[in-house]
C-alpha positions in Angstrom: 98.0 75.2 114.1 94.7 74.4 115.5 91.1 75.9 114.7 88.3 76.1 117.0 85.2 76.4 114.7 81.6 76.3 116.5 78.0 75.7 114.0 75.5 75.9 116.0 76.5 72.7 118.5 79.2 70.3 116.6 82.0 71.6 115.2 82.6 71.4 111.4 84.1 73.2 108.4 80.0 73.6 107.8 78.5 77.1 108.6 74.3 76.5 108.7 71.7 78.7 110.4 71.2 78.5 114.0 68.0 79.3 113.9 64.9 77.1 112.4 62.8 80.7 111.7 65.8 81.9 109.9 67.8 79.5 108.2 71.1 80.3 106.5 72.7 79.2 103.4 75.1 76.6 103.9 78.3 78.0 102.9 82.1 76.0 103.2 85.1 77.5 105.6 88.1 76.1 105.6 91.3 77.0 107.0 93.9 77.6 104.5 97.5 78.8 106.3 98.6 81.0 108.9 101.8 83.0 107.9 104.4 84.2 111.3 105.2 87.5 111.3 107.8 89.4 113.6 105.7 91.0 115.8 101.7 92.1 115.7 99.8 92.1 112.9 97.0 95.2 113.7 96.6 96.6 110.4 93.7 95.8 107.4 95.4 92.9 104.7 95.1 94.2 101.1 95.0 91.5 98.3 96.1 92.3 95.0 96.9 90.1 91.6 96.9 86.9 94.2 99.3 88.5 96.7 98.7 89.7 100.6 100.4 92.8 101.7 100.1 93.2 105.6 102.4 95.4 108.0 103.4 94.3 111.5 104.8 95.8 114.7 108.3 94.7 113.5 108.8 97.4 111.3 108.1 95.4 108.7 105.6 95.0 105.2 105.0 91.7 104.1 104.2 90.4 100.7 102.6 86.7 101.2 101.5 84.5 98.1 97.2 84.2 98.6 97.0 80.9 97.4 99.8 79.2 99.7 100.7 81.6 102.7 104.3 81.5 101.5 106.8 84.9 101.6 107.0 86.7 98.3 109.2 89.7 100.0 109.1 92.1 102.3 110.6 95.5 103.5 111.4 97.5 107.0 110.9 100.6 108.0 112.0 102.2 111.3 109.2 101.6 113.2 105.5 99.6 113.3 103.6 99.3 110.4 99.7 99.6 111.3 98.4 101.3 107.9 96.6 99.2 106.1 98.3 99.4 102.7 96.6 100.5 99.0 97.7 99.2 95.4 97.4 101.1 93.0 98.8 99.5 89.6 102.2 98.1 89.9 103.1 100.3 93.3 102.2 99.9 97.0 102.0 102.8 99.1 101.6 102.7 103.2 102.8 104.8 106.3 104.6 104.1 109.1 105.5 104.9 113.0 108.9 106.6 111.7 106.4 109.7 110.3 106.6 108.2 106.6 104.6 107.6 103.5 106.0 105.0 101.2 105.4 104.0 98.3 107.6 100.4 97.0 107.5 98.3 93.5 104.8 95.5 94.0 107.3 92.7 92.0 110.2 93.2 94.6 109.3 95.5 97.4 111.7 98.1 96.1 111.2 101.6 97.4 109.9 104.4 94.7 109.7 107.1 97.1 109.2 108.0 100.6 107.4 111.2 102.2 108.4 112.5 106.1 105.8 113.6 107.9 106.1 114.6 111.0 104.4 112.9 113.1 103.4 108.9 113.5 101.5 107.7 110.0 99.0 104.9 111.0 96.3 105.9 108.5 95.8 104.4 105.6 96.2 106.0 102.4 93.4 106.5 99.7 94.2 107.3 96.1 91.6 109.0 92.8 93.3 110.3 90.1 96.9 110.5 90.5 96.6 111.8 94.1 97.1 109.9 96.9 95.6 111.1 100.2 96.8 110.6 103.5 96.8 111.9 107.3 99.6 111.9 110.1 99.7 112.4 113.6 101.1 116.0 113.3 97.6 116.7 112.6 98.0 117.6 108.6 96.0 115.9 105.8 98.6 115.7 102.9 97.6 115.1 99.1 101.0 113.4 97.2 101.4 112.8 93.9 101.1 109.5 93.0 104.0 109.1 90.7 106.7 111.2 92.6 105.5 111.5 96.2 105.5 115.3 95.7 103.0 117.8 97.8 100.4 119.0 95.8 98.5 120.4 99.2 98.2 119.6 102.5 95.1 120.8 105.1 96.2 121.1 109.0 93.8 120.4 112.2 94.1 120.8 115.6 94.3 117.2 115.9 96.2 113.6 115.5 94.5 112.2 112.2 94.6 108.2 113.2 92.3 106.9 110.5 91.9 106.8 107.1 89.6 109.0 105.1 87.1 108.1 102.7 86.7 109.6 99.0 83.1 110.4 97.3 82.7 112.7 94.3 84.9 115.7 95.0 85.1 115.4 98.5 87.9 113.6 100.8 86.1 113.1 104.1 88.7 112.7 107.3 88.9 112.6 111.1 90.8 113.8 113.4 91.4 114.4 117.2 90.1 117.7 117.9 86.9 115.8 117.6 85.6 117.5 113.8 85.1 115.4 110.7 86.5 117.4 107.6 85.2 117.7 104.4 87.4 119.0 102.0 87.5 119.4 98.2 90.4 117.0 96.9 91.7 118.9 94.6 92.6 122.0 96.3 92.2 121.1 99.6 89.7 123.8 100.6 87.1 122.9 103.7 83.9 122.7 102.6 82.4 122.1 106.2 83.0 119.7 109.4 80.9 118.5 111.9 82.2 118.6 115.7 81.7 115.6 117.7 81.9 114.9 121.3 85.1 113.1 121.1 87.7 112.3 118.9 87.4 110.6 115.6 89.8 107.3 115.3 88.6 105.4 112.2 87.4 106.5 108.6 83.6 107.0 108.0 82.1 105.0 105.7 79.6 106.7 102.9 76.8 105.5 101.1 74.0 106.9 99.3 74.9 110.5 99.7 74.9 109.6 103.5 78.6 109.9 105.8 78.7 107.4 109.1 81.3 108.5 111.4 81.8 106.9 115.0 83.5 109.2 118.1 84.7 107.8 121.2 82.0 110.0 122.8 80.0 106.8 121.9 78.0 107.6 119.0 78.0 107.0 115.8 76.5 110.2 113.6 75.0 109.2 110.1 75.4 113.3 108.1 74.4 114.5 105.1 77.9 114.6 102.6 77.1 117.6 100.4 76.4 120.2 103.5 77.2 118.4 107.1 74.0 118.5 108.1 73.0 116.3 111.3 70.8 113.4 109.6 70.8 111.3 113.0 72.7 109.9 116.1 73.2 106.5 117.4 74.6 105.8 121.3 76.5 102.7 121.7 77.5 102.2 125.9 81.0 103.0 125.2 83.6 105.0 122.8 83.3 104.1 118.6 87.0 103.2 117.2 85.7 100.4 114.3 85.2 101.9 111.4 81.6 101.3 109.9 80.5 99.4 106.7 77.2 100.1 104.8 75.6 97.3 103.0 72.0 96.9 101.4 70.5 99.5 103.6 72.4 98.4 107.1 74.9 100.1 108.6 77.2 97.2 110.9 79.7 99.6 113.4 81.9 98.0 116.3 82.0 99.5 119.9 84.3 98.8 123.0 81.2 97.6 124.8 82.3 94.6 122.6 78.9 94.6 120.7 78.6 94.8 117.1 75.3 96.9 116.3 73.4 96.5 113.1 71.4 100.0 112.3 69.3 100.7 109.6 70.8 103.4 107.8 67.7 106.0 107.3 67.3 106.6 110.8 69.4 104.7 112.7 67.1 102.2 114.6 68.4 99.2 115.9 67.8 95.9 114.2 69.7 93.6 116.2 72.6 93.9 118.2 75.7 90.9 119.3 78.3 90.8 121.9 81.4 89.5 121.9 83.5 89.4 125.1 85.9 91.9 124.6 86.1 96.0 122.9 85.4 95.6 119.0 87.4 98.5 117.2 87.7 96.0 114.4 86.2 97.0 111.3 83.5 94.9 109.8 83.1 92.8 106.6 80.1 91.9 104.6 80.1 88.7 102.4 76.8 87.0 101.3 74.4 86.3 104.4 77.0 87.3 106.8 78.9 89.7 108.1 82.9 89.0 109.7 84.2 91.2 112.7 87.4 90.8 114.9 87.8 91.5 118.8 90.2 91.8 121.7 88.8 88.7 122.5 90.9 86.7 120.1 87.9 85.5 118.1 87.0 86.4 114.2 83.5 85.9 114.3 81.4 85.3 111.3 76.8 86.5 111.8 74.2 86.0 110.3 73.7 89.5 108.8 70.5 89.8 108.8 69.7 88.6 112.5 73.0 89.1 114.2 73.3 85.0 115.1 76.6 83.7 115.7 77.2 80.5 113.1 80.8 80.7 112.9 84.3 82.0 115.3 87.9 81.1 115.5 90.0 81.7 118.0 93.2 83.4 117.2 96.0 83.6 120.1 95.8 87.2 120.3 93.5 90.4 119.9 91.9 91.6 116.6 92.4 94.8 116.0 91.9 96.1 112.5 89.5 94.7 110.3 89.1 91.2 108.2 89.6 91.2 104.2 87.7 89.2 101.9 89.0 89.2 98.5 88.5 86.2 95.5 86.9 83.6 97.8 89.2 83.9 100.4 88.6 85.8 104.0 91.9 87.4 105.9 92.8 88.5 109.2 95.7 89.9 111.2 96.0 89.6 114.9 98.6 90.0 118.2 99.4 86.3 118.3 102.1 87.5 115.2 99.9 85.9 112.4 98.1 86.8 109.2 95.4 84.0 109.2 93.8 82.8 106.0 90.6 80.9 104.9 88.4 79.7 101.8 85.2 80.8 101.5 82.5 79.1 99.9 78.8 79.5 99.1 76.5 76.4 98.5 
């Protein structure tokens, strides 16, 4: 399979800075393996104990060995798999199309249990203490029990919940399609506020520093205080927010499907730079060292400096990039619609 890997002018395995003012740390990238799936591969790789787990649009989860690309097992479901899937010690849990949560033996793929829902599951599930908390297209937020899948609450809106949600202190923090973000106390499932949007809410906010960033398709992207929901500020991107953002020293990095990728600083949510790609970015993005990975329609994975937004690194998939890259003990990964998981070997200097 071929690479198409542009530094700057020449193409190497080399990333440098692109820009004399500003140079970057020369850090290695080189291609490691590309495993086939059936069918798409839109949802987020988890790495655990030197093994991939990725779902595709062929019903199926795959267990791939890190190191060598090579199958380990894998396990079908009736219908697409786009939740990104969690480990939590020797048991993988995950939803599917088919309206279920399940929840399969890490050695062999074998299931434990399995939770109907009724509606599509494409969230991915978060677990803290025991509990394991999920949301479904039938517009409930369910709390299971980690060891048996049994209910131990469950919370309904007035919308599809697509994304994930994201955990800090007592709070599970969730979006959904009636345009709110939900706060709710995780163990009994009580709302402790929301904030409406202007649109609805696709992909899991991201929280740092006692600080919740949530994008909307109404095109912003709302930074809110987590204890009370109080409006802290708004940023407007041209079009609708799907990526999920990530929060790292200070900078808050969000998508948009005007195909930029926007870096913000996170105490009042003032532009530092901005980059575009040439397609919608709903991917989610990664921070590793001096740069910062993100996935678009466009086909391309593309790797920026994080601290001023230049391009010294993309490869080309065949298809679109739709969930986010994973970086996990050295190695970067990333699903895409050309039906591969793509793997490389990341190395500072």
């Amino acid at each position: 399979m071929k690479t198409r890997i542009l530094t700057c002018a020449m193409a190497a395995l080399l990333i440098v800075g692109c820009r004399g003012t500003n140079p970057t740390p020369e850090t290695s990238m080189t291609f490691a393996w590309a495993y086939r799936a059936g069918d798409y591969v839109r949802g987020k790789p988890m790495v655990s104990d030197e093994v991939v787990y990725v779902g595709a649009d062929d019903n199926t989860l795959y267990a791939v060995n890190a190191d060598t690309g090579e199958s380990l097992w894998r396990y079908e479901t009736a219908d697409n798999i786009t939740s990104s899937p969690v480990v939590f010690v020797d048991t993988i849990s995950f939803g599917s199309w088919d309206g279920a949560v399940y929840a399969l033996n890490v050695g062999q793929g074998e299931l434990r249990w399995r939770y109907e829902t009724d509606g599509w599951v494409t969230a991915y599930p978060v677990i803290s203490d025991d509990v394991l908390y999920v949301g479904s297209h039938d517009g409930f937020f369910y709390a299971l029990a980690v060891e048996d899948g049994n209910l131990v609450w469950r919370y309904e809106t007035d919308g599809r919940i697509e994304g994930g949600a994201s955990l800090a202190g007592n709070l599970a923090f969730v979006g959904s399609n009636d345009n709110y973000l939900y706060a709710l106390d995780i163990t009994s499932g009580e709302l402790q506020w929301r904030y409406r949007t202007g649109g609805n809410i696709l992909a899991p906010p991201a929280i740092a520093a006692g600080v919740v960033y949530v994008g909307s398709v109404d095109r912003k992207l709302y930074a809110l205080d987590a204890a009370t929901g109080q409006l802290l500020w708004t940023f407007e991107a041209e079009y609708a927010i799907e990526s999920s953002p990530v929060v790292t020293d200070g900078v808050v990095y969000v998508g948009a499907n005007d195909g930029r990728l926007y870096a913000l600083r996170a105490r009042d949510g003032r532009l530092i730079w901005q980059y575009q790609a040439k397609d919608i970015i709903r991917s989610s993005p990664v921070v590793w060292g001096h740069l910062v990975f993100v996935g678009s329609d466009d086909g391309y994975l593309y790797g920026l400096n994080r601290e001023t937004g230049a391009l010294v690194w993309r490869y080309r998939t065949g298809g679109a990039i739709a969930a986010g890259p994973t970086v996990a003990d050295g190695r970067l990964y990333v699903g895409s619609t050309d039906r591969r998981l793509h793997a490389f070997t990341l190395e500072a200097e």
